[in-house]
N, C-alpha and C positions, 0 to 999 in steps of 0.2 A: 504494500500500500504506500502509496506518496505521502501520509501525515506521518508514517513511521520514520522517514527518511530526513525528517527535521527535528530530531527529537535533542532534547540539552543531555549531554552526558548521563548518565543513570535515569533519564524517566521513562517511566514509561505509561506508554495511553492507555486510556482509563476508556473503552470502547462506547460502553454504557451513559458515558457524561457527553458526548457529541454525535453530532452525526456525520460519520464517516466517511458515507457516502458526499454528501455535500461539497466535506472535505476536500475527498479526490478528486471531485469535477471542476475545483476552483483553487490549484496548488498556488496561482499567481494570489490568494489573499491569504490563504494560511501560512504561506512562506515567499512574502514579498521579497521583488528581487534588490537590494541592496539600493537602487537606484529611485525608487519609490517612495516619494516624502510628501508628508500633510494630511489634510483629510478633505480629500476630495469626495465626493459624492458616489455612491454609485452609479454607472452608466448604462447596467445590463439588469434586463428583467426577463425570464423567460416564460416564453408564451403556455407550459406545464403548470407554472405558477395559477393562471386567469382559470375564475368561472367559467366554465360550460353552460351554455344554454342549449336546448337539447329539444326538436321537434320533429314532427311527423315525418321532414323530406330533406333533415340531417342535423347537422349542430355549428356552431359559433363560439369562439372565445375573442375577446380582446384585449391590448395591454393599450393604454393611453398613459395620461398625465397624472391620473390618479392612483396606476400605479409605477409610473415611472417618472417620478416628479420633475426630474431635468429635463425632459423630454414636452416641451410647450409648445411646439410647433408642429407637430406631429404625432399621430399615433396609427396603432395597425390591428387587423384584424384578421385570423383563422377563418376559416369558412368551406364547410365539407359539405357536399351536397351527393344526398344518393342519385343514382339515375331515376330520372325521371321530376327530383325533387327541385322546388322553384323557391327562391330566394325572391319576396314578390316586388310587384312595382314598386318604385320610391325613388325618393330622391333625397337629396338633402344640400344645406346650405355649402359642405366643404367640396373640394373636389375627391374623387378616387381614383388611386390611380394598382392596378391589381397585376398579380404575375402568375399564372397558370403552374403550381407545383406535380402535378397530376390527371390524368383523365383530358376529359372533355368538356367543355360548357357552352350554352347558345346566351347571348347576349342581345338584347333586345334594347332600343330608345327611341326617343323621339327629343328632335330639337326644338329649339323656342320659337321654330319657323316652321312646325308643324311635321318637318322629314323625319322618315322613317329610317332603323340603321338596324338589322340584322345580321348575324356574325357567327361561329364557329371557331373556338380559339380552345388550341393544343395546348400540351403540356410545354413548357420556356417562349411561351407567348403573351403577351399583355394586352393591358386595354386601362384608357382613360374616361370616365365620364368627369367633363363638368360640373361645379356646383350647381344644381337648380334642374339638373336634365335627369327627367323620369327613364326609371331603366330596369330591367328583371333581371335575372340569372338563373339557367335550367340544367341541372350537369344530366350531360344526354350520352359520357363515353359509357362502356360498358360494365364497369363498377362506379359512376356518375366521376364525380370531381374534387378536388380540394386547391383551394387558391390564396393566396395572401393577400388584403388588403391594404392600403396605405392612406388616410387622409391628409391634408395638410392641414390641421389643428389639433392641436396634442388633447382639448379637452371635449374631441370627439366621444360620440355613443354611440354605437350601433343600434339599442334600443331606442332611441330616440327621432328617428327618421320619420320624413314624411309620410306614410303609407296608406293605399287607396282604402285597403281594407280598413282601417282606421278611422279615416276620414267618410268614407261614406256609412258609416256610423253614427254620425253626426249632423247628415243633412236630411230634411223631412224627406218624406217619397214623393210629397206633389215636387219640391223643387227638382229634384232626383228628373222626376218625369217630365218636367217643362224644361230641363235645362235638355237632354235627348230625343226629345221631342216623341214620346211614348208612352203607355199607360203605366200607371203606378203599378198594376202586376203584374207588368214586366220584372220589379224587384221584389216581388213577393218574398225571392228563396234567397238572397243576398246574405252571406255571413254575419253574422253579430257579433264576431271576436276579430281579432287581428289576427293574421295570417303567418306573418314572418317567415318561414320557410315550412312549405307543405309538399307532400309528396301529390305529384301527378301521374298523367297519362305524357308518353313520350311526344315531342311535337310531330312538326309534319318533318320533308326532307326542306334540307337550305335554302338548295337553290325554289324550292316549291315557296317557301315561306318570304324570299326575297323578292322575288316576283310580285307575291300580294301584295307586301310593303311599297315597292313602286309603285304601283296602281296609284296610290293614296296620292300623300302631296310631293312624292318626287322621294329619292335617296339623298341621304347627306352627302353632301360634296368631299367633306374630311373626314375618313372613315375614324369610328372609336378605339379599333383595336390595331394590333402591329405584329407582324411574327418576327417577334425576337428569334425565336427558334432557329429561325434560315437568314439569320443576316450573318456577315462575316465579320469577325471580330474587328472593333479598332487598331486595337494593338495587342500584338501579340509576340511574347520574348521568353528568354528562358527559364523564367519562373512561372511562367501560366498567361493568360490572356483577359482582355474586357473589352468587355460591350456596352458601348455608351447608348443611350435611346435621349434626348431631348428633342427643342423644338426644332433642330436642324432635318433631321430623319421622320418627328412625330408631331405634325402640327399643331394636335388638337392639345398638348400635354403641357399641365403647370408645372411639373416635378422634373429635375434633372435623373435618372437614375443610370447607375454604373452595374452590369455584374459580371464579377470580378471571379475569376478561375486560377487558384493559384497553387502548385503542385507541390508535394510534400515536402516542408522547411524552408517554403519559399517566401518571401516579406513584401508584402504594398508598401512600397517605402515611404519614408518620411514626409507629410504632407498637412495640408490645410486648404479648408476651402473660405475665402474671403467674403463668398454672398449669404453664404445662410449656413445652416447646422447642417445635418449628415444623419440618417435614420437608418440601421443595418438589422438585416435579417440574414441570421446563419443558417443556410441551406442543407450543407454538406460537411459534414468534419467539423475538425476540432480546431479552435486557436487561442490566441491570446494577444489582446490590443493596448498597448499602452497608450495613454491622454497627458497629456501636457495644459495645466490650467493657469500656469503662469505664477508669478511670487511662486516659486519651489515648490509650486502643488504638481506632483505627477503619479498617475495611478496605475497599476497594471492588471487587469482581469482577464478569467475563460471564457470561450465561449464555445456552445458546443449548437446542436441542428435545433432550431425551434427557437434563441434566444437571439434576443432585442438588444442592439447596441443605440447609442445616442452620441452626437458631441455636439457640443455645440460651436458656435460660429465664431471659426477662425482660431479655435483650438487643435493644434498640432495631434498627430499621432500617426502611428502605424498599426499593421493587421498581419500579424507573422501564422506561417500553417502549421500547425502541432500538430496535423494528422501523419502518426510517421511511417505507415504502409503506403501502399498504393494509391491509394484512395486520392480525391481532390479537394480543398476545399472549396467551397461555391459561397460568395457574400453578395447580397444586392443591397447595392447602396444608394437613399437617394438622399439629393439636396432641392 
């Protein structure tokens, strides 16, 4: 065990008074490295940590600001959806911006111009919606999907979104029916609860379902999603490679994001971003990032698949690969 390997001459650990496990998955704070001084905040919160919310058509966790208090600018959210299961309409004031960990999902919106945007997005593919632009999620691969979400406001909710189901909850059925121009039992059968993720019947086929959307008021001009998947990396060197996605390649996106492939003991080296802070999801493997907070504050922590890094703006640091087999590590980073 790695807490046995820092012990003071004659002690010995008392198993029962810690937990060991913990221990071992975070050597960089039970036995900082020499170089580590002050008392900087923590930067990592892992997504194992967060509530489960748990429904008919799959489950959701999220880490925000509330629980990762440095992190004001940003927060992210888990979201596994069975096939067939639909993440329902909504929208909300932040923007998101999401990266396909798994599976399949159909994505669905409508602009504030009334265009229709339907989509199919792979596993290492993404997609941005805008703040304000209503949107679904249906994971349609063959075990459905799981995806990472990202907003840009740290004191994001996931529960707290706009949602139809919700809101037409709240309006009488004549308005219901004068605003559709149809009879009130028309919504005789309408849900009485909120929806948030229910399980369904599989859609139609894409290209069937895009079609229809034309029909309407036209396609959106700047598509939502982007296949990361098949682009070729920016840069690529002899410690692993990145892929940059902003507004250069993805018009419609607020978020810079990086992700970052780096092969076993290999280092993101020494850096800082000058416009805004930095929001990391460990994908793949193990590492450890040191932060630089200025006045002789610098901190070093692990991180391992599922956990939340944070820095803030124009705070130094690096991302070294502790996975020391084969394996890759995988970081997506945005600013």
């Amino acid at each position: 065990r790695l807490v046995d390997e820092h012990l003071f001459t004659g002690e010995k650990f008392i198993d029962d008074l810690f937990n060991t496990v913990l221990d071992d998955q975070n050597p960089s704070s039970w036995h900082p490295p020499p170089t580590d001084h002050g008392s900087q905040p923590p930067f990592k919160y892992p997504f194992s940590f967060a509530k489960t919310g748990r429904f008919s058509g799959g489950w959701t966790r999220q880490v925000t600001v509330r629980d990762l208090p440095i992190a004001q600018a940003m927060a992210g959210v888990q979201m596994r959806l069975i096939k067939g299961g639909v993440r329902e309409l909504h929208w909300h004031v932040s923007a998101e911006w999401a990266y396909m960990i798994q599976g399949t999902c159909r994505i669905t919106a409508v602009d504030e111009h009334g265009r229709a945007f339907v989509e199919d997005v792979n596993e290492g593919d993404l997609w941005v919606f805008p703040g304000g632009i209503p949107h679904s999620i249906q994971g349609v691969g063959k075990d459905g999907c799981f995806f990472l979400l990202v907003f840009n406001d740290g004191n994001f909710n996931a529960y707290d979104t706009f949602m139809l189901t919700d809101w037409f909850q709240h309006i009488p059925l004549d308005i219901l029916a004068k605003n559709f121009g149809v009879p009130e039992s028309t919504f005789a059968n309408i849900t009485h609860k909120e929806m948030f993720i229910f399980a369904s019947q599989m859609p139609r086929g894409l290209q069937e379902e895009k079609t229809a959307a034309a029909k309407g008021t036209a396609y959106v001009p700047n598509p939502f999603s982007f296949f990361a998947s098949k682009m070729t990396p920016n840069v690529t060197r002899s410690g692993g490679r990145v892929k940059v996605i902003d507004k250069r390649n993805f018009p419609v996106t607020t978020m810079a994001a990086a992700i970052v492939t780096l092969k076993p003991c290999a280092l993101r080296e020494l850096h800082w971003h000058p416009n805004g802070p930095e929001w990391n999801y460990f994908l793949k493997g193990k590492a450890r990032m040191g932060v630089f907070a200025a006045s002789g504050q610098h901190r070093t922590m692990n991180f391992e698949e599922g956990d939340v890094g944070y820095i803030e703006q124009s705070a130094p640091h690096y991302i070294e690969n502790k996975t020391l087999s084969r394996g890759f590590n995988i970081v997506i980073k945005l600013v």
